[in-house]
N, C-alpha and C positions, 0 to 999 in steps of 0.2 A: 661217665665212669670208665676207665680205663683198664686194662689187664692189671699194669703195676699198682694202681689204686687197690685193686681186688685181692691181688698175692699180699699185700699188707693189712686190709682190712678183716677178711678170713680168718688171719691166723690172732688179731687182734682180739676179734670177738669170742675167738675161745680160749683165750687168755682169761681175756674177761668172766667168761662163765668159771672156768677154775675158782678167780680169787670169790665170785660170789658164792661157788659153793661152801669154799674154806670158810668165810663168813656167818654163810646160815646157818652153819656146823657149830660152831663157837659160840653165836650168839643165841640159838636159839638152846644152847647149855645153859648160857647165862640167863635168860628171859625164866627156865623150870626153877630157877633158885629163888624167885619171886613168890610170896601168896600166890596161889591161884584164885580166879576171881571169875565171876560169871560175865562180870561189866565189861563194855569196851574201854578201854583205860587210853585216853589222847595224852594223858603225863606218864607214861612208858619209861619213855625215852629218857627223862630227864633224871630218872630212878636210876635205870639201868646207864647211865653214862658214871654215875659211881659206882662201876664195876669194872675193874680192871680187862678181864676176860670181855668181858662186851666190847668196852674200847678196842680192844686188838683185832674181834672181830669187824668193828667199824672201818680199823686201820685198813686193813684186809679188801672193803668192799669201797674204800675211795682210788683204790687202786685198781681194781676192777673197774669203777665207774669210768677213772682218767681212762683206761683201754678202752672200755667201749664209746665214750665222747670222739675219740680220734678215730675209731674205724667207723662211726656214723659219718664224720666230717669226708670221709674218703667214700663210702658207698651206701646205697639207698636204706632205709628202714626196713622194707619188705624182705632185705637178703641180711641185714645184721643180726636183728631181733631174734628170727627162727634160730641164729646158732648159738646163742646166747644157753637156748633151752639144754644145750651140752651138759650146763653145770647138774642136770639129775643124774651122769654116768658119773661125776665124781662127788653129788656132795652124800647120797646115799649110801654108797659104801663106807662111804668117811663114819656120815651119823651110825651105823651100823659098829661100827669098830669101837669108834667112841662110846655108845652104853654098852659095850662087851657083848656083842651079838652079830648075829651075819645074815644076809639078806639071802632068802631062798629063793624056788626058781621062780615062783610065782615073781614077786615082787622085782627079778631079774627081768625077767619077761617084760613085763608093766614099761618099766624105765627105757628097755631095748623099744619095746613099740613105739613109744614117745619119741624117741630117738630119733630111731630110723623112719618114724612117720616127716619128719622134721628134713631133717637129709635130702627124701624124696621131693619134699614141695622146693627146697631151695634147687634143688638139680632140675628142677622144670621150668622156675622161670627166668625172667631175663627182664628184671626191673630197669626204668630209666631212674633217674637221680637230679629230680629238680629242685632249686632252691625253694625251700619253702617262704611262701610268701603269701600274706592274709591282711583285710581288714582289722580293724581293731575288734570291730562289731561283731567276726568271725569268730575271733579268740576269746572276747566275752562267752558268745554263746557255748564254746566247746569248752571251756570251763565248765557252765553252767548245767549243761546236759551232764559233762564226768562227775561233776558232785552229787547231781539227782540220781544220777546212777550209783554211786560209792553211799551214798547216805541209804541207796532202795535195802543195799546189803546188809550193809551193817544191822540195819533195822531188824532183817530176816534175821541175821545171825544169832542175835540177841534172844529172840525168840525159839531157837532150837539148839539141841544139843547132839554129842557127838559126830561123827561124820560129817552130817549136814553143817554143825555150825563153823567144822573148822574150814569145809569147804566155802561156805559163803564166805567168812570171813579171807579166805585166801583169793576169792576171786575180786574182792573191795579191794585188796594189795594191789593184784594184779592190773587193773585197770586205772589205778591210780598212778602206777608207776609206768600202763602204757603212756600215757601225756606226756609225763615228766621224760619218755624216750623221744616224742616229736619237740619237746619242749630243748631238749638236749643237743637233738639237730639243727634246731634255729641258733645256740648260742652259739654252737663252734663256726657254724657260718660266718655268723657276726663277728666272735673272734679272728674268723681268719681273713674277715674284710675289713676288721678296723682294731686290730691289734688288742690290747689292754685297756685303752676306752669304750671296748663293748661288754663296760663292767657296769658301765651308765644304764645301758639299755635293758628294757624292762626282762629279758628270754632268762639268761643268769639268773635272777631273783623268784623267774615262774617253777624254774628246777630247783631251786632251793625249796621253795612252798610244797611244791608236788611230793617231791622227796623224800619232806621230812612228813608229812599226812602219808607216804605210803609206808615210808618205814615204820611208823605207829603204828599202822593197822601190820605190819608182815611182822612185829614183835608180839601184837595181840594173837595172833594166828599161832606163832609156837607159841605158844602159851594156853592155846587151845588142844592143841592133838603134834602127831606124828609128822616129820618131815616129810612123809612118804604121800601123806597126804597134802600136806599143804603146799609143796614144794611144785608138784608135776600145776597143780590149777595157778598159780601164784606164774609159775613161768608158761606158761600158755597162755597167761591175759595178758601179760605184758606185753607180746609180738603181738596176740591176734588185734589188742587194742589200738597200738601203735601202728600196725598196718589199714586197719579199715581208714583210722584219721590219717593217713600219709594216702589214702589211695581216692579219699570220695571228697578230703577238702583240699590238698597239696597235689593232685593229680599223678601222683606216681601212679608207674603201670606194671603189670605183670608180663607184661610183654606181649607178642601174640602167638597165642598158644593153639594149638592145630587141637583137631578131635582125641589124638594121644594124649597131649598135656596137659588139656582138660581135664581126662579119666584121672591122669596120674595126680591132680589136685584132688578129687574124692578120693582115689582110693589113699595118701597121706591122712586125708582129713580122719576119714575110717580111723587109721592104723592109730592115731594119734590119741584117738577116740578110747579105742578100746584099748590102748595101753593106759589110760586116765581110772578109765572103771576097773581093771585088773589087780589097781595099785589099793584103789578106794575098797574093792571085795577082797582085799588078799588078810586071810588069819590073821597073817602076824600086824599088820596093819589095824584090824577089827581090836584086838588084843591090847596093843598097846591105848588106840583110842577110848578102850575101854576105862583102861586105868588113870588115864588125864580124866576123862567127864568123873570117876567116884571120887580123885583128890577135887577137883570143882569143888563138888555134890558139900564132899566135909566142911571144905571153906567156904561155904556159899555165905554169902553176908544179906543187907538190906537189896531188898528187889529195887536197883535205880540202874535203866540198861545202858544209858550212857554218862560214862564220867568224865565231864571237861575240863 
């Protein structure tokens, strides 16, 4: 990875977080105009694709997606991912504006911690940037473990309400959609070693899969609670999941970091941390959550937790 790779990839990646905030912004207006329903609903999508506003928000996040495809292709997952989590300085204000309300200091605070916990870990390391390269038998299995994993969620989600469920349900998004970020990195490789025939190849079709299971489940999620909630767990699984698989099966490295840079990894993780619970305990948060779980509670239909 080079300097000039990095002055273009940087600024790609928060590009990217922009258009996904505008996105989640839009779409998750569009997803409240739905029933609300206690089920996890996997035909979402095909509901909400006849809505015009959803559309646009979709227009919105493949434009985001193409930004962040091309700064992965240029620099490692472990330095793209974390800036990605930018999009909670712009899509919260946005959600905020949009149902006629303004985010206090609490909920300022939350977003700033997240933030700048994020900031911190990318300023301390110094990833390499290896092609990713695996068995077949590799990529079986890490599929296999992401759906035990996405499916443990769901399960949980199903079974609780408010906070918890949108939490679970947001952290099912989020690791769903970390794969489909390593998934993302192999294509453009491909693309950029074998032009418009690495449309053959199986990487393309695995980000299509991933993408459209995580976008079901991050539709189910607003449709469960408040951006503020689901938005900070939803964009912290996607990097931390995409980093652990780019770090323990693809060999990326965080560089070597001395007794300082160390620290300066816990005290982000910290910061990161408690800007997540600040967001989760803040009133107007509790508040809003409240009134999605009693519109559920009225529409509650047949107890069936998953609908396929």
């Amino acid at each position: 990875m080079t300097d000039g790779h990095l002055a273009v990839a940087v600024p790609l990646a928060v590009c990217a977080a922009a258009c996904f905030a505008a996105s989640n912004v839009v779409q998750s207006r569009a997803v409240r105009a739905e029933p609300p329903s206690e089920r996890v609903d996997l035909r979402i999508v095909a509901r909400l694709a006849l809505r015009r506003a959803w559309l646009a928000g979709l227009a919105i996040s493949v434009l985001g997606f193409a930004f962040q495809a091309v700064a992965l292709g240029l620099a490692p997952v472990v330095l793209v991912q974390p800036l990605v989590v930018a999009e909670l300085l712009f899509a919260l204000p946005l959600a905020a504006v949009s149902n006629g309300s303004h985010l206090g200091r609490r909920e300022w605070a939350g977003a700033l911690l997240v933030t700048c916990g994020l900031i911190l870990f990318v300023s301390v390391i110094h990833p390499s940037d290896p092609h990713f390269r695996a068995s077949g038998t590799a990529w079986v299995l890490l599929a296999a473990m992401t759906a035990a994993v996405v499916g443990a969620l769901v399960a949980l989600a199903v079974r609780l309400r408010g906070v918890p469920r949108t939490s679970a349900l947001a952290a099912s998004a989020g690791v769903c959609l970390g794969l489909m970020s390593v998934l993302t990195k192999v294509a453009a490789h491909d693309f950029a070693d074998h032009g418009l025939a690495a449309i053959g190849s199986w990487a393309p079709w695995g980000v299509a899969v991933s993408g459209l299971v995580g976008m079901s489940l991050a539709q189910n999620t607003f449709g469960a609670g408040p951006l503020a909630v689901s938005l900070p767990l939803m964009d912290l699984g996607e990097p931390l999941v995409a980093a652990v698989i780019a770090v323990t099966v693809f060999g990326e490295r965080l560089g070597h970091l001395s007794l300082v840079g160390s620290a300066g990894l816990v005290v982000a993780a910290t910061v990161v941390l408690a800007g997540v619970v600040l967001l989760d305990l803040s009133p107007m948060v509790q508040t809003v959550q409240a009134d999605f779980t009693a519109r559920t509670d009225r529409a509650a239909g047949p107890a069936c937790p998953l609908e396929a």
